[in-house]
C-alpha positions as CSV (number, residue, x, y, z in Angstrom):
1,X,0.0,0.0,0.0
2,X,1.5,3.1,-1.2
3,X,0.7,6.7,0.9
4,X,0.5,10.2,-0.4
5,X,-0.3,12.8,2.0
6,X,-2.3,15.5,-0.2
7,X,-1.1,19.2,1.1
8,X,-3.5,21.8,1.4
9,X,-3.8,25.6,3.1
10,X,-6.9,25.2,4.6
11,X,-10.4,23.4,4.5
12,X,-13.1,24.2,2.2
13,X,-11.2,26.1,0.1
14,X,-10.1,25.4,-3.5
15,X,-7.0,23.0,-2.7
16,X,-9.0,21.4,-0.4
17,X,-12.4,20.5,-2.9
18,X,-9.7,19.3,-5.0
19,X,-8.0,16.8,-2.9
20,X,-11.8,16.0,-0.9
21,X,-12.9,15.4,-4.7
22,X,-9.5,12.9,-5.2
23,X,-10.4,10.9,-1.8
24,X,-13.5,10.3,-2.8
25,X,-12.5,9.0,-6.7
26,X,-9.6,6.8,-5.2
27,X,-10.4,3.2,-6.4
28,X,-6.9,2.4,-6.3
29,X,-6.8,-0.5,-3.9
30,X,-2.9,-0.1,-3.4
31,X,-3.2,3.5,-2.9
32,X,-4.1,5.6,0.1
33,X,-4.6,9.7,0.0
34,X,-5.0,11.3,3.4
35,X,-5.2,15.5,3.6
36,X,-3.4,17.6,5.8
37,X,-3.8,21.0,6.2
38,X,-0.8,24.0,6.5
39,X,-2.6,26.5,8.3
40,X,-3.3,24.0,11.2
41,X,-2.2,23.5,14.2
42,X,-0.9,20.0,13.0
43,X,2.5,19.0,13.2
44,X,2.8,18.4,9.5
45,X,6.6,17.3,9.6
46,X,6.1,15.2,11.3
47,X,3.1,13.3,10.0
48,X,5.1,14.0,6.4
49,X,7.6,11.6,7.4
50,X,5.1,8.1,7.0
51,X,4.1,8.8,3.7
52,X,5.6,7.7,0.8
53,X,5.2,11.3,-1.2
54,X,3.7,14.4,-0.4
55,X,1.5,16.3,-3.2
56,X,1.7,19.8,-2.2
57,X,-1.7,21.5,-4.2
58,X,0.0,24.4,-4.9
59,X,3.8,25.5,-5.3
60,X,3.3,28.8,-2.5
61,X,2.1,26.6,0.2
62,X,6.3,25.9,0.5
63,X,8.2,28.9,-0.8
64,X,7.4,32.8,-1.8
65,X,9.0,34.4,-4.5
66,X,12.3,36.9,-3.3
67,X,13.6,39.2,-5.7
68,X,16.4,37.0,-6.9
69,X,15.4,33.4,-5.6
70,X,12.6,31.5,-3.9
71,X,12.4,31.4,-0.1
72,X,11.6,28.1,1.3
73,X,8.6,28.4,3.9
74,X,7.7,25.1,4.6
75,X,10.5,22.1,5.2
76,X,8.6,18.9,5.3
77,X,10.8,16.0,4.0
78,X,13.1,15.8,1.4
79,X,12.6,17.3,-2.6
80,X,12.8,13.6,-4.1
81,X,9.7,12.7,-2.1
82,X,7.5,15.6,-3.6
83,X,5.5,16.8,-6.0
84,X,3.6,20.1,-6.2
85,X,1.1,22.1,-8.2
86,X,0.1,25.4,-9.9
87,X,-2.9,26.3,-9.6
88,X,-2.7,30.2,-10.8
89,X,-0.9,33.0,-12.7
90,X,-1.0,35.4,-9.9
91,X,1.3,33.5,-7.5
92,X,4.3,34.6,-9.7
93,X,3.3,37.2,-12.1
94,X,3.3,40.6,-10.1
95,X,0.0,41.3,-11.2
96,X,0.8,41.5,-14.6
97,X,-1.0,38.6,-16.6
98,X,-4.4,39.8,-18.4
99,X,-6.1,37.7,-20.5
100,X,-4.5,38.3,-24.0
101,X,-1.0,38.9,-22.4
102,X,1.0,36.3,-21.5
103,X,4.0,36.6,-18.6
104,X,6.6,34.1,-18.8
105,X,6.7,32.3,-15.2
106,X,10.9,33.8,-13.8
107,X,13.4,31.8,-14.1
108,X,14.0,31.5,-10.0
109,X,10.5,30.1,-10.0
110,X,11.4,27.4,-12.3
111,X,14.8,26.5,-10.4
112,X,12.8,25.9,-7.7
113,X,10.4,23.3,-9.4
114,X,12.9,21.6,-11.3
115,X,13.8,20.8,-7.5
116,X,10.8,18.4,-7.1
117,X,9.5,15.2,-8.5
118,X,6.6,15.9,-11.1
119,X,4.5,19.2,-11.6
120,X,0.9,19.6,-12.6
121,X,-1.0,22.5,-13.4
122,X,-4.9,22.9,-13.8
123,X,-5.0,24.3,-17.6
124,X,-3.2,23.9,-21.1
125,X,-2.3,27.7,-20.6
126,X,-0.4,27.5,-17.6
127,X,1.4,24.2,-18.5
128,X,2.3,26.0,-21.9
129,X,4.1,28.7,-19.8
130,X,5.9,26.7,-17.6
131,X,7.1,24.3,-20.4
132,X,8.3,27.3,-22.5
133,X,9.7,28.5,-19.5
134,X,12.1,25.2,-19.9
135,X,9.9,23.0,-17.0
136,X,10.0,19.7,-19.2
137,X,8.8,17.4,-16.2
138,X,5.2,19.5,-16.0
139,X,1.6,17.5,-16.6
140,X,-1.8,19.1,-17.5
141,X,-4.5,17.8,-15.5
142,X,-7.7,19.9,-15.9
143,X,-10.0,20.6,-12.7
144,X,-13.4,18.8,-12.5
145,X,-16.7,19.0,-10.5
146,X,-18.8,17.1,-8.7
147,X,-21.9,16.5,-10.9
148,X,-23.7,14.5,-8.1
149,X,-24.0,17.9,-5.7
150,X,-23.6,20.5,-9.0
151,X,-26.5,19.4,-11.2
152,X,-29.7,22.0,-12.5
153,X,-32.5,22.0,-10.7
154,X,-34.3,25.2,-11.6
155,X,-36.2,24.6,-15.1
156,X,-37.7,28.3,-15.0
157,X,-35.2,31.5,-16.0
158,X,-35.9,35.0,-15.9
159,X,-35.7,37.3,-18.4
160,X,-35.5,41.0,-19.4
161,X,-35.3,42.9,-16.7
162,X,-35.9,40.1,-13.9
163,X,-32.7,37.7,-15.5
164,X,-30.3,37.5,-12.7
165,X,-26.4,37.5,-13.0
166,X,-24.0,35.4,-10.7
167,X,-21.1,35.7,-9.5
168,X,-18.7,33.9,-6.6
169,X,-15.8,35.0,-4.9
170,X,-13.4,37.1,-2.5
171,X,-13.2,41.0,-2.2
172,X,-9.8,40.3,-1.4
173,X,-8.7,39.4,-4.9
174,X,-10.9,42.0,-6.6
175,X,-8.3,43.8,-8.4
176,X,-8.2,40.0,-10.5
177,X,-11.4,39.3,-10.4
178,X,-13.0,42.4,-11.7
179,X,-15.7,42.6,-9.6
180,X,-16.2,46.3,-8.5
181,X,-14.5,47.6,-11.7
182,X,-16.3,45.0,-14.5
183,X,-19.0,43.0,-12.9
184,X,-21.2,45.1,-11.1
185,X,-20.9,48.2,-13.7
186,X,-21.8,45.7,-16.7
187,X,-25.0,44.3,-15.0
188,X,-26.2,47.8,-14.3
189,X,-25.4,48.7,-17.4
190,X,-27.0,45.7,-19.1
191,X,-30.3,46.4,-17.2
192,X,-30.0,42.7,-15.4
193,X,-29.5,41.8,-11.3
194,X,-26.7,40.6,-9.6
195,X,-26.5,38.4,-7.1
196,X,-23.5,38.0,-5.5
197,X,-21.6,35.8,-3.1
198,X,-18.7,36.5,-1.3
199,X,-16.9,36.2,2.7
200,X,-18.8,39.0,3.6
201,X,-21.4,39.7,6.1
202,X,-25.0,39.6,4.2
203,X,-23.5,37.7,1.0
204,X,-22.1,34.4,2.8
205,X,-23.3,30.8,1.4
206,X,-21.9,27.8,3.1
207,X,-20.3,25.5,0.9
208,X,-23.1,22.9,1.4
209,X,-25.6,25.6,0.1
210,X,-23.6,26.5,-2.9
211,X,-25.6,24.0,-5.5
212,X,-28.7,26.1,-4.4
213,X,-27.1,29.5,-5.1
214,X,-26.2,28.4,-8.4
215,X,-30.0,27.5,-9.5
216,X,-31.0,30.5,-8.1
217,X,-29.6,32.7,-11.1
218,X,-29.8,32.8,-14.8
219,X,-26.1,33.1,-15.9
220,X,-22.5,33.1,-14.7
221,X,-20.1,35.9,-15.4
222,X,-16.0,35.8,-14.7
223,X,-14.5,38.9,-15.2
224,X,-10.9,37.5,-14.5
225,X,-7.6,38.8,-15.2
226,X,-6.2,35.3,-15.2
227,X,-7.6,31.6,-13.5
228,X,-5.5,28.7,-13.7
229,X,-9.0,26.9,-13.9
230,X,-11.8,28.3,-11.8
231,X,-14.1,26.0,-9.7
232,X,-17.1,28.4,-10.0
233,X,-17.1,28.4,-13.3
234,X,-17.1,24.8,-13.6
235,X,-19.5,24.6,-10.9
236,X,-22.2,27.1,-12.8
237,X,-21.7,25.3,-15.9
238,X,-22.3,22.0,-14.1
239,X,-25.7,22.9,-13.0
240,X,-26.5,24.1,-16.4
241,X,-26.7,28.0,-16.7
242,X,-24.8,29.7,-19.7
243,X,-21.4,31.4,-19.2
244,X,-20.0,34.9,-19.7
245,X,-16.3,34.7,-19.5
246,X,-13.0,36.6,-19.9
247,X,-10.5,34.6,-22.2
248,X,-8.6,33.0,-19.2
249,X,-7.4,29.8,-18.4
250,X,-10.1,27.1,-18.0
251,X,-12.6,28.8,-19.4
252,X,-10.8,28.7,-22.5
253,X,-11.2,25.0,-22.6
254,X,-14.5,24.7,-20.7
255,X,-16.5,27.1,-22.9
256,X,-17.6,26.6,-26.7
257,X,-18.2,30.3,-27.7
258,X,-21.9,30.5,-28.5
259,X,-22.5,26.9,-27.6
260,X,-22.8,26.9,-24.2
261,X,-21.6,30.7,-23.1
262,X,-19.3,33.5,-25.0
263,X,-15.6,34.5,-24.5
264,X,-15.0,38.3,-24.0
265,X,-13.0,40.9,-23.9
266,X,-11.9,42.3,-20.6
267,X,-14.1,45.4,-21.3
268,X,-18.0,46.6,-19.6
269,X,-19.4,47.2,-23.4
270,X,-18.0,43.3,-24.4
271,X,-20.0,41.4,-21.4
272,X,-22.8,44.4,-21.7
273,X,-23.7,43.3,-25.2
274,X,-23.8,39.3,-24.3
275,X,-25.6,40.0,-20.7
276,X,-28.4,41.9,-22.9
277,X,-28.3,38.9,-26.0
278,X,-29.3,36.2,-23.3
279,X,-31.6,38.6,-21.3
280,X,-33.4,38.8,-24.0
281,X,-33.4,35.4,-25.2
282,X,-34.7,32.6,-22.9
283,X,-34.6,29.7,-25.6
284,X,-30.8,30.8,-26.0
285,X,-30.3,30.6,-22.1
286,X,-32.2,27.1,-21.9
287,X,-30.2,25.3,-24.9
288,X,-26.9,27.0,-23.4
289,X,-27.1,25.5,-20.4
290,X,-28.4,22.4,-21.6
291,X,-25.3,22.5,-23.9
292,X,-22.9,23.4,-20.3
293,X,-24.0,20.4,-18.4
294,X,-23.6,18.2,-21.1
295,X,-20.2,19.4,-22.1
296,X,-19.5,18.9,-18.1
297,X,-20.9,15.4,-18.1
298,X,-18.8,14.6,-21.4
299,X,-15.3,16.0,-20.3
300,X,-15.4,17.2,-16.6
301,X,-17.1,15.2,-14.1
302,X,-14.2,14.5,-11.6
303,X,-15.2,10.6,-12.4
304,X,-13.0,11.8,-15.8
305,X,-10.8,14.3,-14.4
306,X,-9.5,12.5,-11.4
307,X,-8.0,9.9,-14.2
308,X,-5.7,12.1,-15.3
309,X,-4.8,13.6,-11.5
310,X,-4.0,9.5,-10.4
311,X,-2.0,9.1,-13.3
312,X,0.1,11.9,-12.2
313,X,0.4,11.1,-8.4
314,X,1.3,7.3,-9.4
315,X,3.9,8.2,-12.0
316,X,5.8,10.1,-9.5
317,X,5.7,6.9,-7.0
């Protein structure tokens, strides 16, 4: 029986679905994955040492970018015994990454992962990058969703002016995410509600009450700078609504321009003119999101997707 302990910051949040979502896929009978946590009060060395390797979900959970090199954070067992991901653009690219400019990952960066085992990221963009970059041991294995708990359950969308808009995330990383400066102006704009939920008093949804928020709107909109491959958007798409994205990673492979949502420019009058098309449309919105949740049961049910995530923890063993 081989053991990898599955490194995440903390639970319920991205890194952690992920790993949950590979627990509960695991039908290796030789093969054990347990989760751990960094910000916990665990001692993580410690329980590091009685596994055979240790998949750290993303690359900043055990160093931090200096001007000239990487600072190692976290020392939990030896370089030959792990392998780590990346997850995101914005962990290494000062900010500078948009969605039709590409920043080269630094070279320190890339010293510092040619120190490890294997390296996966979440979306052909960012494993392009880091293979150009000259990171040769690198493997693509797209995110997935859970189409058991993200499936539609609302057959009745609004339109004109009651069609509702949805959006998920943090205020924290609003300067990426777009929220103040391209979401909320391009639903007023567009003459349609938003509905939004975020860590903040009055907009907080538990995780187990997410599914629910999701059938409660008409349409998904990401405004991103970058993703390395976003959850929510997966998630929206899973329980069938149509979705409005920025040209980011992901959503690049996940949505079919004017099949099952459109790809825009990072501009208001870009997702103004799509957010009016499908207010206005309700057969459009009902055979878009028909087309989302089957493109989600085709390609990106973690049943799929975990294939691809075993195949990279068991090469590395």
């Amino acid at each position: 029986m081989k053991k990898v302990l599955l490194l995440c910051d903390k639970p319920n949040w991205a890194y952690d679905a992920i790993a949950k979502a590979l627990v509960k896929h695991n039908f290796h009978k030789d093969l054990q994955l347990d989760i751990a946590y960094v910000k916990s009060k665990e001692d993580i060395k410690g329980r590091a040492k009685t596994y055979d390797k240790v998949f750290v979900m993303g690359w900043q959970l055990i160093g931090e970018l200096q001007r000239f090199w990487v600072k190692k954070t976290l020392t939990i067992t030896d370089n030959s015994r792990i392998i780590v991901g990346v997850h995101s653009h914005h962990s290494w690219d000062d900010r500078l990454s948009m969605p039709d400019v590409l920043i080269e990952p630094p070279k320190r960066l890339i010293r510092f992962l040619k120190g490890y085992k294997l390296v996966n990221t979440v979306s052909n963009r960012l494993a392009t990058l880091f293979r150009n970059a000259g990171l040769n041991d690198i493997v693509c294995t797209l995110n997935g969703v859970d189409v058991d708990i993200f499936k539609p359950e609302n057959e009745n969308f609004n339109t004109g002016d009651n069609f509702i808009i949805g959006y998920s995330g943090s205020e924290k990383h609003d300067w990426r995410k777009g929220i103040t400066e391209y979401i909320v102006p391009a639903c007023k704009k567009a003459g349609v509600q938003l509905k939004l939920v975020m860590p903040v008093e009055g907009q907080y949804v538990p995780l187990t009450e997410m599914p629910g928020f999701y059938n409660s709107i008409d349409a998904y909109l990401c405004a991103s700078t970058s993703e390395g491959f976003s959850l929510s958007v997966l998630e929206a798409a899973s329980c069938g609504l149509p979705v409005i994205s920025t040209k980011v990673g992901g959503s690049e492979e996940l949505i079919k321009d004017g099949v099952n949502g459109f790809l825009v420019d990072r501009t208001v009058d870009a997702m103004v003119e799509k957010l009016v098309l499908l207010k206005n449309n309700e057969d459009m919105v009902i055979e878009m999101g028909r087309r989302s949740r089957e493109i989600v049961m085709e390609s990106y049910s973690w049943e799929i997707r975990s294939k691809d995530w075993y195949n990279f923890i068991l090469s590395s063993l």
